[in-house]
N, C-alpha and C positions, 0 to 999 in steps of 0.2 A: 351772501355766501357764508359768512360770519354765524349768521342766527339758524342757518341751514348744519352748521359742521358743530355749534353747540349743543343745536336739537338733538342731534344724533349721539355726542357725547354724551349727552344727559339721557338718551333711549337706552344707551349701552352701559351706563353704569348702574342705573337701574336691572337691567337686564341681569347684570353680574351678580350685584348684589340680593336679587330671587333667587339665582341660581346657587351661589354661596350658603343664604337662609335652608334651602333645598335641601343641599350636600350636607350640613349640619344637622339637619332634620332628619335625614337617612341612616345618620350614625347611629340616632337612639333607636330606632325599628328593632333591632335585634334583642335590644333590652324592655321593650317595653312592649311588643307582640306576644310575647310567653305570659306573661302577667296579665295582658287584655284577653287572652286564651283560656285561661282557669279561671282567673276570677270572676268575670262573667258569665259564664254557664254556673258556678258554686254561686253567686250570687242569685239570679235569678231563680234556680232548681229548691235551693234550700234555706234563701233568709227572705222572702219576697212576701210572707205572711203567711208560709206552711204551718208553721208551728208542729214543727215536725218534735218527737219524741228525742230529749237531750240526745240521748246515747246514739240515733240517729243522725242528729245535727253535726256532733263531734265528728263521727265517723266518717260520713261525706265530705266536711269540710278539710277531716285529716285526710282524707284520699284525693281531694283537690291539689292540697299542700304538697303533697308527696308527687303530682305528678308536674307543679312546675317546676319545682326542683329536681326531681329524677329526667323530666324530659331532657333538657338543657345539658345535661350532666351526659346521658345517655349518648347523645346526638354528637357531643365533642369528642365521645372517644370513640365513638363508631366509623365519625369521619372525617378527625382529626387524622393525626401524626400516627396514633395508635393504629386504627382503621380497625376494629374487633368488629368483627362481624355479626353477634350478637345485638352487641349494645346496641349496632345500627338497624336493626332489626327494631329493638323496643324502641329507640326512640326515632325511628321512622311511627309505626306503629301508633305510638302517642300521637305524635304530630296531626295522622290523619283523623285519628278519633276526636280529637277534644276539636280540630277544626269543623266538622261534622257537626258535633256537639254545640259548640259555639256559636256557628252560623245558625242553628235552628231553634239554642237558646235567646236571638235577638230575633228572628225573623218572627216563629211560630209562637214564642211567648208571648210577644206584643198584642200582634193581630188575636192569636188563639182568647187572651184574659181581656180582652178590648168587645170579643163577639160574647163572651158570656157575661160581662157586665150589663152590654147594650140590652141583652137577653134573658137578665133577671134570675141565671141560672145561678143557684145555694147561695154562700154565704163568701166573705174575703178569703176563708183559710180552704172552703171545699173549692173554689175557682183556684187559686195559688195552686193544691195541691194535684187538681185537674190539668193544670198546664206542664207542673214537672212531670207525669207521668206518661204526658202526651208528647214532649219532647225526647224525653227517655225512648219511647217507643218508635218513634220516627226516625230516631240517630239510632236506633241498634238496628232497622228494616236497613236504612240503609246504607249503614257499615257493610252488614252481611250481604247483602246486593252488589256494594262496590266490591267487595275481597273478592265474589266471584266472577265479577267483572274483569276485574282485573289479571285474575290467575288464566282464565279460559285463552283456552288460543282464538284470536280475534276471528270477528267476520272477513269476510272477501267484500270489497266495496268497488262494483264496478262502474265507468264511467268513460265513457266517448269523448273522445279533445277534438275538437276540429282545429287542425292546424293551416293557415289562409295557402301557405308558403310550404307545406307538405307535398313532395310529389304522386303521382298516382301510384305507383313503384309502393310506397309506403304505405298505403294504406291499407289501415289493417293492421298495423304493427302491435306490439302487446307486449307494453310495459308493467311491469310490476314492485312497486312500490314502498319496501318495509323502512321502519328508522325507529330510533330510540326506544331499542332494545334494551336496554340499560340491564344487562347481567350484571346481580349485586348480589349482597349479601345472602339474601335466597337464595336456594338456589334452584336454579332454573334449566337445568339440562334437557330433562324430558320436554317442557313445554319449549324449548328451542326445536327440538328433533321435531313437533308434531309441528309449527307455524313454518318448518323447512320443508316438512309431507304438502302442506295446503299451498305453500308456493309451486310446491312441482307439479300442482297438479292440472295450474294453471298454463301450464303451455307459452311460457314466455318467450319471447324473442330476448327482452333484456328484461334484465333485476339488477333494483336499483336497491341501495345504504346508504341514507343521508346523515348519518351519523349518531354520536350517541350510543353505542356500542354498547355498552356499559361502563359501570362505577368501580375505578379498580384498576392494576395495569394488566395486560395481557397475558402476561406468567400466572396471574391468579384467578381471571374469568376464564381461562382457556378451556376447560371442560367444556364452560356453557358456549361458547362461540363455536367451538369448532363445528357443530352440525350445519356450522353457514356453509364450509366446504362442501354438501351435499347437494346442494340449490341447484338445479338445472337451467341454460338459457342457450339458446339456440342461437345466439348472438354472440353475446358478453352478460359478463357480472360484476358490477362496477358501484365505489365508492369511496364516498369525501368526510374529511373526521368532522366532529362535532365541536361543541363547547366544553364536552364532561371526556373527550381522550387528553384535550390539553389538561386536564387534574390527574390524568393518569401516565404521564409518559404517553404522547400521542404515537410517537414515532413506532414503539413497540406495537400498537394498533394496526400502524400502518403495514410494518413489518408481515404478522400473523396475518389479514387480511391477503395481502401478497401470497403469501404460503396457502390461503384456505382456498386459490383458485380467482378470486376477486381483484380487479385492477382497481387501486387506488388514482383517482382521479385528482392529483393536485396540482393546481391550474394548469392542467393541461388537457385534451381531449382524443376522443377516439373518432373512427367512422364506422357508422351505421348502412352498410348497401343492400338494399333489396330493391330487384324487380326493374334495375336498371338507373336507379335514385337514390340520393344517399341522404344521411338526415346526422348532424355534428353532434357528440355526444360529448360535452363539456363538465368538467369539475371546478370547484373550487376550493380550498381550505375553509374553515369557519372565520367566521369574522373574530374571533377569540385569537386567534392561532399568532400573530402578530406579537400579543401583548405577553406571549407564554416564552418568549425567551428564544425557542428551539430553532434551531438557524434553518433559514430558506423554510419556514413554516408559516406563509400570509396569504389571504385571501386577494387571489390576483384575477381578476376576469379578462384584464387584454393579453396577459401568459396563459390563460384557458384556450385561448379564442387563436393565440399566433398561429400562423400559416390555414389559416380555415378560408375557404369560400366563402365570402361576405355574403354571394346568392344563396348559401345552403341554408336550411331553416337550422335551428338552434335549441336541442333539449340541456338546459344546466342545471347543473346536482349544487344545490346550495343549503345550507343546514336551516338556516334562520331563514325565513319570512322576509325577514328584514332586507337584505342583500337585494329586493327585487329592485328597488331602485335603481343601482349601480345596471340590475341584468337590462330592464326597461330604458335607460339610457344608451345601451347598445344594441338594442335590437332585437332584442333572445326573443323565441319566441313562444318557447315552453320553461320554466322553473323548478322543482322538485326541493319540498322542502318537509322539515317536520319542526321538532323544538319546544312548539306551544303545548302537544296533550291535550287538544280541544280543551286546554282550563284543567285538567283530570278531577277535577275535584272542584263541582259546583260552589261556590259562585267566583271561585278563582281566576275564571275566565274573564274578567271585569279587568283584574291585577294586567295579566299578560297583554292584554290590549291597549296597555298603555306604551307596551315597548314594542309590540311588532302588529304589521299592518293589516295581517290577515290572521284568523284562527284557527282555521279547518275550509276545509272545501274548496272548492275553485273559484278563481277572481283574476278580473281584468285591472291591469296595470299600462299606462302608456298607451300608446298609438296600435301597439301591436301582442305586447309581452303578458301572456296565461301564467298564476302561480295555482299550482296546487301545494297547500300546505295538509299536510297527513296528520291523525290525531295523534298517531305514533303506534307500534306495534305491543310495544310493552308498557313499564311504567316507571317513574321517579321515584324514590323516596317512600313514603306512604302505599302499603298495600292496597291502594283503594281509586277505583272508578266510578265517581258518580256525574252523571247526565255525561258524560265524556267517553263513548266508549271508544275502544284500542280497532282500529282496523288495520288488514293488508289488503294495498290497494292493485287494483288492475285497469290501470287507462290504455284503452285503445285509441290511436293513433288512426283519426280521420285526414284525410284528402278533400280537398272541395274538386277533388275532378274523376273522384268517382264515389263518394257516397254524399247523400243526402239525408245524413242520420242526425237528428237533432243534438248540439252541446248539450251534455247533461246526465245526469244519473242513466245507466241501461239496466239498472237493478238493484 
């Protein structure tokens, strides 16, 4: 027993002390991510054996210089204390481009001066100066690919749930699925009003807001939220805050949400009856919501769930991915979530998969519990969608006792 209760002191202080070295390590990221950001792309583009013409060299290198410092600079007061709306604009902006840049200046430079080597093609300085112009050309295609990715009102993504525990009554049902809208500094009014047109024109039973609203508190996105008021659903209109309302005064979210026609679902639920069967339509807070201070604001799933028929199947609105754990441990038997952005911004999806379980699309959890996590309707930060595109989703709600529709995309 002795060498069994040591073993394990010594597993767990070990364990502490990763986690400790970890948290330390975390600290510097913010300082030393902007600096890994410029100066490798200014490295590779312009000192790698181009022998590019002085006045060139200078000038590149000065416009590298200027953007890690203007970035940084940009980014604190746009979404600092100040909040300008501008700066947040340019140093979102930046952010996306030099990541862009960067990622293609380490991937494509390698490989790209690696294949003309093997390949005999010109000389050190015409290979060098073939790879910066090929990386130049690949980060501008697609910037300009993402920016219109990004701005468009997303596709319709439709998709059949088969739920075990679904009555016949329900089937058929037709949910509809947007989140992390994030109305910011852009501004986004029109493109709210046209992704409220293609919601209604989906014929919903229920529409769902997984959060994420926007960046901002409620007084100052209101323009752009309010065409959520216009959303039609033959049911209900229902939703739970995010991560990004706790930075903004959630409550206010909550508030305007309430007024725009939308029932805020915090930890509590509604019922869903059709056709003689009913199906429990539960909320939760974000898992953030807790650490924000705001009273009676935390992620509850057994205050979701009180008073509900443990036999009724179970759709819960939960923001993060993450949360299915907690839902799979009770039984839920459908999820709805957004958060991740399928990655928005290739190969960023790497990053997020270290904190949440799922990225996009549908997956099994537990004995019984389906998550759909959505790329999200809008976008974070960075005007930019690459390999990540923005969808609004449409799950219809399968019965095992009257269709026989395969789980899985119907288009």
């Amino acid at each position: 027993m002795t060498e069994t209760s040591e073993t394990r002191s010594a597993a767990n202080d070990t364990q502490g002390a990763q986690r400790s070295r970890l948290q330390r390590l975390m600290r510097y990221i913010p300082l030393v991510a902007p600096v890994l950001l410029w100066t490798v792309p200014c490295w590779v583009l312009l000192h790698t054996g181009q022998h590019w013409p002085l006045p060139v060299a200078l000038i590149g290198t000065g416009l590298f210089a200027l953007g890690l410092i203007g970035m940084p600079l940009a980014m604190v007061r746009g979404h600092g204390r100040r909040g300008q709306d501008r700066a947040a604009i340019v140093g979102d902006t930046l952010l996306g481009g030099i990541w862009v840049l960067f990622t293609w200046s380490v991937l494509l430079g390698v490989v790209l001066r690696l294949t003309l080597t093997v390949a005999g093609v010109g000389d050190g300085q015409g290979r060098a100066r073939i790879v910066t112009w090929a990386v130049l050309g690949v980060a501008a295609v697609l910037l300009a690919w993402g920016y219109t990715e990004a701005r468009r009102v997303p596709r319709v993504r439709r998709l059949d749930v088969r739920l075990p525990r679904l009555g016949a009554g329900l089937d058929g049902t037709r949910v509809v699925l947007i989140t992390d809208t994030h109305y910011g500094p852009l501004d986004r009014a029109r493109w709210s009003e046209r992704v409220c047109e293609t919601v209604n024109t989906l014929e919903a039973d229920l529409v769902c807001h997984t959060g994420d609203i926007a960046d901002g508190t409620a007084e100052r996105r209101r323009a752009q939220a309010t065409p959520l008021g216009t959303v039609r659903a033959t049911r209900a209109r229902v939703y739970v805050t995010g991560n990004h309302e706790y930075y903004s005064e959630a409550q206010g979210w909550v508030d305007l949400m309430d007024e725009l026609g939308w029932e805020p679902l915090r930890n509590r639920h509604l019922l869903l009856e059709r056709g003689g069967d009913t199906l429990v339509v539960a909320g939760v807070d974000d898992v953030t919501a807790e650490s924000s201070g705001l009273e009676g604001h935390r992620a509850h799933l057994a205050g979701a769930l009180h008073g509900a028929d443990p036999d009724l199947p179970v759709l819960l609105l939960a923001h993060q991915p993450k949360f299915v754990d907690r839902a799979a441990a009770h039984g839920i038997d459908l999820q709805l979530s957004g958060h991740t952005h399928g990655g928005q911004i290739w190969p960023f999806h790497h990053l997020v998969r270290l904190d949440q379980p799922a990225l996009a699309g549908l997956s099994h959890h537990g004995t019984r519990t389906l998550l759909y996590t959505s790329r999200g309707t809008g976008f974070w930060g960075p005007p930019f969608r690459v390999f990540a595109p923005s969808e609004i989703t449409l799950l219809v709600l399968r019965s095992p006792q009257r269709s026989t529709s395969p789980q899985g995309p119907a288009g």
